[in-house]
C-alpha positions as CSV (number, residue, x, y, z in Angstrom):
1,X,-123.2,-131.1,-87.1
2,X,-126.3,-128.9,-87.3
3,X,-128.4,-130.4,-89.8
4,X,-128.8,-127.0,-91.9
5,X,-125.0,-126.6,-91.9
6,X,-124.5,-127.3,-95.7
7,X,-127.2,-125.3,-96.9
8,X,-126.5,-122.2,-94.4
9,X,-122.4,-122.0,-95.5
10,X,-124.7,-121.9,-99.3
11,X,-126.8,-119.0,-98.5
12,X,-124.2,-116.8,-96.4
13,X,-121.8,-116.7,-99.0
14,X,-124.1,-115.7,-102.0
15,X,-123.4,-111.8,-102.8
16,X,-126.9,-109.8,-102.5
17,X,-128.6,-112.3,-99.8
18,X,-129.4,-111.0,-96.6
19,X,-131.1,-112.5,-93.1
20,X,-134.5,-110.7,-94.8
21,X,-134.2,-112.5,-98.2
22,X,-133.4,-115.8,-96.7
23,X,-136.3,-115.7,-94.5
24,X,-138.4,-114.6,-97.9
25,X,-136.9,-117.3,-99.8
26,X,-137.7,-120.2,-96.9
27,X,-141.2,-119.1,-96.7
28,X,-142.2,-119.2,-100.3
29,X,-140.2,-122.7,-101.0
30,X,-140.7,-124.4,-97.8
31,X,-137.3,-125.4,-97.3
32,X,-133.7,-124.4,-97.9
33,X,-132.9,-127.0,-100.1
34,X,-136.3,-126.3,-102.3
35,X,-134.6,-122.5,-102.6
36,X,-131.7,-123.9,-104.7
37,X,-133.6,-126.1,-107.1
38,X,-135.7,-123.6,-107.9
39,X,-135.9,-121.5,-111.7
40,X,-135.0,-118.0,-111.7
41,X,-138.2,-116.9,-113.0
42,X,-139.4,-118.0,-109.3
43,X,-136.7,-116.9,-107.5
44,X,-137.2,-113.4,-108.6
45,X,-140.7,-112.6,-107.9
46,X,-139.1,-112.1,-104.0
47,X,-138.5,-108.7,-103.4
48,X,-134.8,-107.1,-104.2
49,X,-134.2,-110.2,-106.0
50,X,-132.9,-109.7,-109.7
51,X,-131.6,-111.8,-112.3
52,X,-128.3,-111.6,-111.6
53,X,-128.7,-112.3,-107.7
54,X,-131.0,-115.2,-109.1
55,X,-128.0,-116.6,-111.0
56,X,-125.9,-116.6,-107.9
57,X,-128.2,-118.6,-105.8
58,X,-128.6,-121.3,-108.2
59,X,-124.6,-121.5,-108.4
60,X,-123.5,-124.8,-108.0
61,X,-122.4,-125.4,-104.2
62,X,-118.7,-123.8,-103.2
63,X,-117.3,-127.2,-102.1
64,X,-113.6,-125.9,-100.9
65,X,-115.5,-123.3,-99.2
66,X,-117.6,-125.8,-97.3
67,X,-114.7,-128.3,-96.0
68,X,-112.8,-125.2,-95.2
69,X,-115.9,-124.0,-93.2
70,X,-116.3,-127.5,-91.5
71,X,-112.5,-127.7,-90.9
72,X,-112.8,-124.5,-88.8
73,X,-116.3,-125.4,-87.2
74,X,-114.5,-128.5,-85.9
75,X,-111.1,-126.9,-84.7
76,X,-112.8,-124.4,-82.6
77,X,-116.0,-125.8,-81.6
78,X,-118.3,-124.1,-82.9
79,X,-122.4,-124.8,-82.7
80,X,-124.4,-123.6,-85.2
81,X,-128.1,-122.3,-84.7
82,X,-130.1,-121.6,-87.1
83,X,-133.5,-119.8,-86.4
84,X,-135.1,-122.5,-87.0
85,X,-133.9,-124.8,-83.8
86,X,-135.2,-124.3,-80.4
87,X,-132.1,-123.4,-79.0
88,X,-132.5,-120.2,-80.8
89,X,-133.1,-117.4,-78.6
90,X,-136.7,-116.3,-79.0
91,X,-135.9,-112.6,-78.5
92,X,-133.6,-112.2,-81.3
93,X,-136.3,-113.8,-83.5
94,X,-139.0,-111.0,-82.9
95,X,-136.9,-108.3,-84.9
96,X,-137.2,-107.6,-88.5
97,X,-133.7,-108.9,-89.4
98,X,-133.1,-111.6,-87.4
99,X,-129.9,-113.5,-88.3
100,X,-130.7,-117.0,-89.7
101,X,-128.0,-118.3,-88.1
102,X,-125.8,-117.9,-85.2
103,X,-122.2,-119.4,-85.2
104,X,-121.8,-119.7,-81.0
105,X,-118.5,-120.3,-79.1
106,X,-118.9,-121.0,-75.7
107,X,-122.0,-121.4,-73.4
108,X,-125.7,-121.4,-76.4
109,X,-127.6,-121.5,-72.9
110,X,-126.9,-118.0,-72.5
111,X,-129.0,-117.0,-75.4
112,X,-132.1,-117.7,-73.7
113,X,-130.8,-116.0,-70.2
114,X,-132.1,-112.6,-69.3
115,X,-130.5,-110.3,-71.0
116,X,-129.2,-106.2,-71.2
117,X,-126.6,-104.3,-73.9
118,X,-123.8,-102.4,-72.9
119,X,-122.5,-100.4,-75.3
120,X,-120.3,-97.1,-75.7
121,X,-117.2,-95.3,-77.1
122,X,-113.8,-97.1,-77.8
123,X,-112.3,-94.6,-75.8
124,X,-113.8,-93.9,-72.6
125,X,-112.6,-91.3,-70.6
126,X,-111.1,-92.0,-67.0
127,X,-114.8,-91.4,-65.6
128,X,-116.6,-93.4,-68.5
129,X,-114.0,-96.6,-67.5
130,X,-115.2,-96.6,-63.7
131,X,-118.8,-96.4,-64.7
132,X,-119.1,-98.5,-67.6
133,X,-117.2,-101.2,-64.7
134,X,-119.7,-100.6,-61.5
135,X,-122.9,-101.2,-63.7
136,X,-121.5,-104.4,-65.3
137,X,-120.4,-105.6,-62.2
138,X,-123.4,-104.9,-60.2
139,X,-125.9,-106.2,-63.2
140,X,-123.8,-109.4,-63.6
141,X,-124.4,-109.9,-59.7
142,X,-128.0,-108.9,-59.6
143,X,-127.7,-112.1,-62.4
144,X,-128.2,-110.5,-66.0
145,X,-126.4,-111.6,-69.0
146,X,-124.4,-108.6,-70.2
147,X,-124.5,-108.3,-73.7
148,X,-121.8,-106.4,-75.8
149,X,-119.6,-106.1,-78.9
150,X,-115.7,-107.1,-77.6
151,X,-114.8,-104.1,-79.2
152,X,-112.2,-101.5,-77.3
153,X,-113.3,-99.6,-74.7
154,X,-116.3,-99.7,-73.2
155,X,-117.3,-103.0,-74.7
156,X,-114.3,-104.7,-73.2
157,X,-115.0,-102.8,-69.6
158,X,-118.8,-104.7,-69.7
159,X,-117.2,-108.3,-70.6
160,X,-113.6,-108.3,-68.2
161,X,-116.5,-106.9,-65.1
162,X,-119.0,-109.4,-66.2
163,X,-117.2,-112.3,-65.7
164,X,-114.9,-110.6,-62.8
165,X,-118.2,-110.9,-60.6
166,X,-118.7,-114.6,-61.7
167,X,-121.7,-113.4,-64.0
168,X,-122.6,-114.0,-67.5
169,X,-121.0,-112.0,-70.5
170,X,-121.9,-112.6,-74.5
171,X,-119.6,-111.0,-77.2
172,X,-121.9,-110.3,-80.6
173,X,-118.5,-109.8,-83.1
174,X,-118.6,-108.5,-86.4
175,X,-116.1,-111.0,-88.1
176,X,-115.6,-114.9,-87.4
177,X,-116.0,-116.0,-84.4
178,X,-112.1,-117.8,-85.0
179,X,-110.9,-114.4,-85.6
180,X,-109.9,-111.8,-82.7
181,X,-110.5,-107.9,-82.9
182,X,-109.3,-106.3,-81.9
183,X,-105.7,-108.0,-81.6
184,X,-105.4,-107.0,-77.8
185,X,-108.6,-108.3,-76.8
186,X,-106.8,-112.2,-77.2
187,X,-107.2,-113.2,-73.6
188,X,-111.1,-111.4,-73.2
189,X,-111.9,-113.9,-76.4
190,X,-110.0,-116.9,-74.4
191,X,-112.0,-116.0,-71.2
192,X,-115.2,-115.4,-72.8
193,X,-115.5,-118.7,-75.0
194,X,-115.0,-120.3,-71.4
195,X,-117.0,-118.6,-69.4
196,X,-119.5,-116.9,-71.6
197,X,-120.4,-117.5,-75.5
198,X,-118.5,-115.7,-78.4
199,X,-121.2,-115.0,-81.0
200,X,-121.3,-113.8,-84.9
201,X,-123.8,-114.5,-87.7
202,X,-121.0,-114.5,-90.4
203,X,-119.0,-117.2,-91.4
204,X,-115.6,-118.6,-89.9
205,X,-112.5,-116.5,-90.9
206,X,-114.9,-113.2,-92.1
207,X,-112.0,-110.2,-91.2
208,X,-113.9,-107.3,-89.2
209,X,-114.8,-105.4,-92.0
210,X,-117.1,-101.8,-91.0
211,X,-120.0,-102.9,-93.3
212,X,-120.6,-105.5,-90.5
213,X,-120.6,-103.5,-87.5
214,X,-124.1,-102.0,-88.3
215,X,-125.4,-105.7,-88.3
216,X,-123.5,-106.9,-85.3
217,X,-125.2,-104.0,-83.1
218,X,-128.9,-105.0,-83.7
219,X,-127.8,-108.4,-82.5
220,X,-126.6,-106.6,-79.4
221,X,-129.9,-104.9,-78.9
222,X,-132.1,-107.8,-80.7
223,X,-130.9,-110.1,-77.5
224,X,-131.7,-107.6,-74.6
225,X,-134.8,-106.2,-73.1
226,X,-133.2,-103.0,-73.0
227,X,-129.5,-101.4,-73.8
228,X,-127.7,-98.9,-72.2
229,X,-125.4,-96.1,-73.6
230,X,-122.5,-95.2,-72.0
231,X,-120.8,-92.6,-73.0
232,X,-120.8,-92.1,-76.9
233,X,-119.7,-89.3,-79.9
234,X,-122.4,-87.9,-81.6
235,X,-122.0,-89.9,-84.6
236,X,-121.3,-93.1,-83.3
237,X,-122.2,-97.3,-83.1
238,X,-123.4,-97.0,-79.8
239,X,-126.2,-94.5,-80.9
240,X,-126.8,-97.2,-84.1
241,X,-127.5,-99.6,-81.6
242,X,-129.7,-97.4,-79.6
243,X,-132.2,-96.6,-82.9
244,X,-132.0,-100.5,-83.2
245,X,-133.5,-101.2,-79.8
246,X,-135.9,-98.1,-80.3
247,X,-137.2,-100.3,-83.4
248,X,-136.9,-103.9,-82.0
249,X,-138.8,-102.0,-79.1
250,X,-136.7,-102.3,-76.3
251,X,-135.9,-99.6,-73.8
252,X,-133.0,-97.2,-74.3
253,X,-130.8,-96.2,-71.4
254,X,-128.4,-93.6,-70.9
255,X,-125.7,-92.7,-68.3
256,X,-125.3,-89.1,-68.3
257,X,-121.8,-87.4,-68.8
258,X,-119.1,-84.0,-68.1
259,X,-120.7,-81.5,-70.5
260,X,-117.2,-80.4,-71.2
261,X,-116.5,-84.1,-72.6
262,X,-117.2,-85.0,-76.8
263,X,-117.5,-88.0,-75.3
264,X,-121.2,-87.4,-74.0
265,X,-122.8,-85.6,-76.8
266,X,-123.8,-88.5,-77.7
267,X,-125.8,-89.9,-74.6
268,X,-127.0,-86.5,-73.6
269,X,-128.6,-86.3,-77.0
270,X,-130.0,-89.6,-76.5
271,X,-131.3,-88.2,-73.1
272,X,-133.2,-84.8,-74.5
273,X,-134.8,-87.1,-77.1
274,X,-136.3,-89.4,-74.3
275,X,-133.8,-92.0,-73.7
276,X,-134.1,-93.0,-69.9
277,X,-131.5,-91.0,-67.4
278,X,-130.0,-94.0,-65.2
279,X,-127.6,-93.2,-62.3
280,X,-127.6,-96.7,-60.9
281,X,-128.8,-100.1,-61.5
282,X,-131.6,-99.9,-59.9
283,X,-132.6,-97.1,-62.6
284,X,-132.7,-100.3,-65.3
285,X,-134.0,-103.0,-63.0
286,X,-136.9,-100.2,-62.4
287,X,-137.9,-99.7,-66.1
288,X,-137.1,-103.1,-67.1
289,X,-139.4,-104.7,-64.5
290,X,-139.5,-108.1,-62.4
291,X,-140.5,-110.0,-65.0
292,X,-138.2,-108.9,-67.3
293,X,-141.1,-107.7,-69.7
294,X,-140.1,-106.2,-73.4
295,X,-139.9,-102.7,-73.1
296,X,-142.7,-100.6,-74.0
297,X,-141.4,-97.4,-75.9
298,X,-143.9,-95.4,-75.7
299,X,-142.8,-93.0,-72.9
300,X,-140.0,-92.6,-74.6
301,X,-139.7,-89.8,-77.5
302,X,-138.5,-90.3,-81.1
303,X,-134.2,-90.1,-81.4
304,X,-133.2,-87.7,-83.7
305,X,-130.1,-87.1,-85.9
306,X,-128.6,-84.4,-87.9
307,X,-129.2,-84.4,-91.8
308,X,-126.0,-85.1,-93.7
309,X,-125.4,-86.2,-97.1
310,X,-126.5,-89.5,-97.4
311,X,-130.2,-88.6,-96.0
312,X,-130.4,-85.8,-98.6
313,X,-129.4,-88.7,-101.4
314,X,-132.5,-90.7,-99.5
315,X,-135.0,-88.4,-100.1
316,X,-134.6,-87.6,-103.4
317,X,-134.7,-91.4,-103.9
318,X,-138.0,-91.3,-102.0
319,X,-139.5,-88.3,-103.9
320,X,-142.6,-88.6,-105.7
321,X,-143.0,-92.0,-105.3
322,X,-145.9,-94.1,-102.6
323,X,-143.4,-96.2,-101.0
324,X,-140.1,-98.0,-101.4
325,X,-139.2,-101.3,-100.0
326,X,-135.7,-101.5,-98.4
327,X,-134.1,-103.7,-100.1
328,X,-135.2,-102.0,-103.5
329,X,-133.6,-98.9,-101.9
330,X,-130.6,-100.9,-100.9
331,X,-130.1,-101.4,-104.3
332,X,-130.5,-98.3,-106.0
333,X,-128.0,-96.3,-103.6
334,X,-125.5,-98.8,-103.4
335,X,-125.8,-99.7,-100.0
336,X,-125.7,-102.7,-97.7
337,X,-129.1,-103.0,-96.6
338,X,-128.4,-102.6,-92.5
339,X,-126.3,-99.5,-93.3
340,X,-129.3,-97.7,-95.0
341,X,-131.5,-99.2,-92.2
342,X,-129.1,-97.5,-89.5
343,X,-129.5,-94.4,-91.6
344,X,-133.7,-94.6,-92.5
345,X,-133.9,-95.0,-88.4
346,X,-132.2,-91.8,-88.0
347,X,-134.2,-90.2,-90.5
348,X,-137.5,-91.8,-89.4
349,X,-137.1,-90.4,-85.3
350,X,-136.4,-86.9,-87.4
351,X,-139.8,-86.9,-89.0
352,X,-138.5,-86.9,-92.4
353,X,-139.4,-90.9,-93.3
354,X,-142.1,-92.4,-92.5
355,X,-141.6,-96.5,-91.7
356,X,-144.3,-98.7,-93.6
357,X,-145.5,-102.5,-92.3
358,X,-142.7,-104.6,-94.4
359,X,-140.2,-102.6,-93.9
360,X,-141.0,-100.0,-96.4
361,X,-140.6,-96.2,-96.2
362,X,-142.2,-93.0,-98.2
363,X,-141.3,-89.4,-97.6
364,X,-142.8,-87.5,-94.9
């Protein structure tokens, strides 16, 4: 048992504590216990944290939620990493929001293998099924691990291909990794947990709630050098997980489409606003270089996104003030703090935000 275990199942399930908090609290106690002996009058000089938030941290230790958590942890076995062990993969730890910990099902070596994301629409149309398969297939051979979310579609497509040409596959999931969704993917979990690594930063027995899909996607791009879109609405995850790359600073590829399809509005946006146009493999392998270097952006132009309501609601929060920290704005609106990142992204590659060192933002 991962020596952290007690103290992670703590943090995860305190209300109003995210990767970027924890990280906060660590570095100005030293230690995760030190976090949970401390007063609140401490605890709430960190950023976004308030009394009540303060109150919940220093709750006394859920025990039935821990055994329960061990009990699962045992039946499925599952390793925990935490970013503070070495087997945690280095990428992952240069964004902004990295998870503090990693429950893994299957093969933790993958972590550290190279990496690319795979990502698209749940339903892929007859052309979309045959792509999204070839480039699996042929990265998996060329010996990349294919990173993608198990969802329907094209997700699935990525993983079944991956390990159909004896390559390497990881599923980033947005509830337990005990838990299967969706229902029909059953075997895929089965055959990825043995052959590839089932991975999720929430605890055992979380239900796939849509809050947590936001999150799950910057894992996807947080653990590639570069992720490609295949085909994608114009509002979708698959273009989340695009800005996320753009701002972990990994290279953004996209497969172009049918113009007479919904179903590429979304990459051929991606591709006026500067996402790379890839028609083969050798398209990626190209950009992402021999040495499987980080991308460098710079070629590539700012994504942009239509206003809608929520951005109008944003920058009248953001009105006549220097700068807001994101959490503080997480707060005021309501939000989860990765949903309003998702949607300060958007509204950053449009020119209307401007992104701040520490993650804060000000009105253009």
């Amino acid at each position: 048992m991962n020596k952290y275990f007690k103290n992670i199942i703590r943090i995860l399930n305190i209300p109003g504590v995210g990767p970027r908090k924890t990280l906060d609290l660590y570095h100005k106690f030293g230690s995760l216990e030190n976090i949970f002996s401390a007063n609140p009058q401490e605890l709430m000089q960190i950023p976004g944290i308030k009394g009540k938030t303060a109150r919940a941290i220093l709750a006394p230790l859920d025990e039935e939620l821990l055994r329960g958590q061990t009990k699962l942890v045992e039946k499925f076995g599952i390793e925990l990493i935490t970013i503070w062990d070495e087997a945690y993969p280095p990428m992952l730890k240069e964004i902004y929001h990295p998870p503090v910990a990693l429950f893994c099902r299957g093969n933790i070596q993958l972590l550290k293998e190279k990496c690319i994301g795979i990502v698209g629409t749940r339903t892929p149309t007859a052309y979309g099924k045959e792509v999204a398969a070839n480039f699996a297939y042929k990265l998996a051979e060329r010996g990349y691990t294919l990173v993608s979310g198990a969802a329907k579609g094209v997700d699935s497509i990525v993983h079944r291909n991956s390990l159909r040409a004896a390559g390497n596959t990881i599923a980033v999931l947005g509830n337990g990794v005990d838990r299967v969704y969706p229902a029909e993917n059953r075997q895929l979990y089965k055959d990825i947990a043995g052959e590839g690594l089932l991975v999720s930063e929430f605890l055992m027995g979380t239900k796939p709630d849509a809050s947590n899909f936001p999150r799950r996607n910057r894992i996807i791009s947080g653990l590639s050098g570069g992720t490609l879109v295949i085909e994608a609405a114009e509002q979708s995850g698959s273009l989340i997980t695009a800005y996320f790359a753009l701002d972990q600073n990994r290279e953004v590829f996209a497969v172009p489409g049918m113009i007479t399809s919904r179903q590429s509005r979304g990459t051929h946006h991606l591709i006026r606003q500067g996402a790379k146009l890839v028609e083969s493999v050798d398209d990626i392998l190209e950009e992402l270089g021999d040495k499987y270097r980080l991308g460098n952006s710079a070629g590539q132009q700012e994504l942009s996104i239509a206003a809608d309501p929520k951005e109008a609601k944003l920058l009248e929060q953001l009105s006549n003030v220097e700068a807001v920290y994101i959490d503080d704005l997480a707060s005021s609106t309501g939000q989860t703090t990765f949903a309003l990142l998702g949607t300060l992204l958007h509204m950053e590659m449009k020119g209307l935000v401007q992104q701040l060192p520490g993650k804060y933002f000000k009105r253009r």
